[in-house]
N, C-alpha and C positions, 0 to 999 in steps of 0.2 A: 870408963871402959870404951877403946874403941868400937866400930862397927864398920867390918870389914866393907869396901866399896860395893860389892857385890850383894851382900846383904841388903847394904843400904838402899840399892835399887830395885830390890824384889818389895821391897817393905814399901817403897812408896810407889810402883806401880800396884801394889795388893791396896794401895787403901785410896787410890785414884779409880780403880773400877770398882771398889763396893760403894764408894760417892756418886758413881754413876748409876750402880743397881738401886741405893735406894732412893735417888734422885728420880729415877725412874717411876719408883712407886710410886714416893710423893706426887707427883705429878699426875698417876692413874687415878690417886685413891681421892685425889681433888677433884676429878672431874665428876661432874653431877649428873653427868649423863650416861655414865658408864655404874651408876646406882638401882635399887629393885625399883627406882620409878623412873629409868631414863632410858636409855636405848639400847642397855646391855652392854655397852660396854666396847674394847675396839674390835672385835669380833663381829661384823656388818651383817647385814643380810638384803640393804636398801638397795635399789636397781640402779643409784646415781651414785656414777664409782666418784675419786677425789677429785677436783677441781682443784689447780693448782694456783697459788696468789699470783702470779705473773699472768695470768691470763685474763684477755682485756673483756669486756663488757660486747658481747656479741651473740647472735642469733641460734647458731648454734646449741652453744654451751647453756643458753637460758633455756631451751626448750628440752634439754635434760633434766634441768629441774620442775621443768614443770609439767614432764613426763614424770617423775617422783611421785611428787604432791599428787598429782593424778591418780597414779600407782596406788598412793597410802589410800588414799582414800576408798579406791575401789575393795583395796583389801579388806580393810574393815567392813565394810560397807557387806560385806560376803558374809560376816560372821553371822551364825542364825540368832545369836544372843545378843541384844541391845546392851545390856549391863556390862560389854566387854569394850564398847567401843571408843567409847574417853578414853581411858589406859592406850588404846590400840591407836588409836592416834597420836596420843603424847608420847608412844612408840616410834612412828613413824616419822614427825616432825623430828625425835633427836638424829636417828635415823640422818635424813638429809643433810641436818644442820654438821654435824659432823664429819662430813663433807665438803663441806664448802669451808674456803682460808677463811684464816681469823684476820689477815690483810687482804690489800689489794681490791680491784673493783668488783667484786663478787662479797668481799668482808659487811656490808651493809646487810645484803638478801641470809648472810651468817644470824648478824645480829638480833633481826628483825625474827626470823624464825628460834632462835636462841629466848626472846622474850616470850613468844606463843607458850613453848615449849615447857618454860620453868612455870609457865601461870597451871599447864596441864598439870607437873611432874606434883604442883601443890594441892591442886586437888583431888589426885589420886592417893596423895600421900592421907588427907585430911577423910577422906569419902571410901577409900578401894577397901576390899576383904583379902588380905593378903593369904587370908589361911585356905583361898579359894582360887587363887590367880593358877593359871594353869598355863603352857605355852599354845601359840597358836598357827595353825599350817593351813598352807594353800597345796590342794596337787594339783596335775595337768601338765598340760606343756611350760607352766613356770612355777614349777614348783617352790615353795617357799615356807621357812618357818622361825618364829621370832626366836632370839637369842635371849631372853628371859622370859621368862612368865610374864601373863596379860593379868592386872587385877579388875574384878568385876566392880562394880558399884551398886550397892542397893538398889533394886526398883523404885523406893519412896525417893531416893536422891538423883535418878539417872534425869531428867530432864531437867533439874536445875543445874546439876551440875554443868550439862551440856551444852547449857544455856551460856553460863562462864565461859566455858572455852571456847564456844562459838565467838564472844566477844572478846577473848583475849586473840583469835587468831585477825579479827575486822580492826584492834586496834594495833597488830603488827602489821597487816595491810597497810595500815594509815603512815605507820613508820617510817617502814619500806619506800610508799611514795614521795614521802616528804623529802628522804634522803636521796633523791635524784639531782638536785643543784639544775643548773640551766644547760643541763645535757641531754638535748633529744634523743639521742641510741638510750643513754639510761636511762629517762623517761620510758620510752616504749618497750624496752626490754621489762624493766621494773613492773610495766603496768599487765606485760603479758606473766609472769609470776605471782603478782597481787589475786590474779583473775582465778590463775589457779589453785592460790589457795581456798577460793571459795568453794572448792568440791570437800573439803573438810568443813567449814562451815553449815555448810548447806545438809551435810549430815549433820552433823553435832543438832543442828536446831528441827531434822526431823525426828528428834526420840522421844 
């Protein structure tokens, strides 16, 4: 049996966009960051809009990010309950990380926070009380509030855990610098983001 020309062109534009829908999903449903232990997903709420891969390694654009890392950290840092605050950071780092290209000279300060992030996402996964995770908001003049639930962490485990990711974020530090090559702007750029991420650090190892 033939099929009319016209047919035949609905039928394979109809199954060139549902390759596209579910292509799409696959794509969503792989991302680990858009999971109940990652960042929520592509629905944002982070103060550092996209960073685009064609943009070069400059002053600028670093000190966005490390207005971020700042950010995340103050916000948690806010929360009156200690047992939120791992999650709330492994929040926040996807947050940025998600942000920033998976190329181009900003793709390293990706990767580096990309490793922090999944060492969090595992110890929330391994430690959090999911049947307790609750969303978390800031009001004021910047108001703000997460795009999933924050899971808490026992009291018996909140300081080792936090221990962990204080040194999963000092050994994406270490990353991060090493991947500067013999480029002094990425050197210095690199080192002023490394710096900042120690205002997560520096919490994690006060709980």
């Amino acid at each position: 049996m033939r099929i009319p020309r016209t047919s035949l062109a609905v039928l394979i534009l109809a199954s060139v966009t549902l390759g596209g829908v579910l292509s799409d999903r696959s794509v969503a449903q792989s991302n680990e960051g858009s999971s109940a232990y990652g960042g929520g997903g592509v629905s944002r709420d982070s103060a550092l809009s996209n960073i685009a891969a064609w943009t070069p390694v400059n002053a600028a654009t670093t000190g966005r990010i490390v207005k971020a890392l700042n950010s995340a950290a103050d916000f948690c840092r806010s929360k009156a309950d200690r047992a939120f605050v791992l999650d709330c950071m492994n929040y926040e780092y996807w947050q940025i990380m998600n942000a920033l290209p998976k190329s181009g000279e900003y793709a390293e300060v990706r990767a580096a926070l990309e490793g922090a992030a999944k060492n969090m996402s595992g110890l929330v996964k391994r430690h959090g009380d999911q049947a307790a995770a609750k969303t978390l908001s800031r009001r004021g003049s910047q108001p703000k509030t997460t795009t999933r639930k924050i899971a808490p962490v026992p009291a018996p485990a909140v300081s080792a855990t936090a221990r962990q990711a204080a040194n999963a974020i000092a050994e994406a530090q270490t990353v991060l610098l090493r991947s500067t090559g013999n480029s002094d702007l990425r050197r210095a750029q690199f080192q002023r983001i490394a710096q900042a991420m120690d205002s997560g650090a520096i919490l994690l190892r006060s709980l």
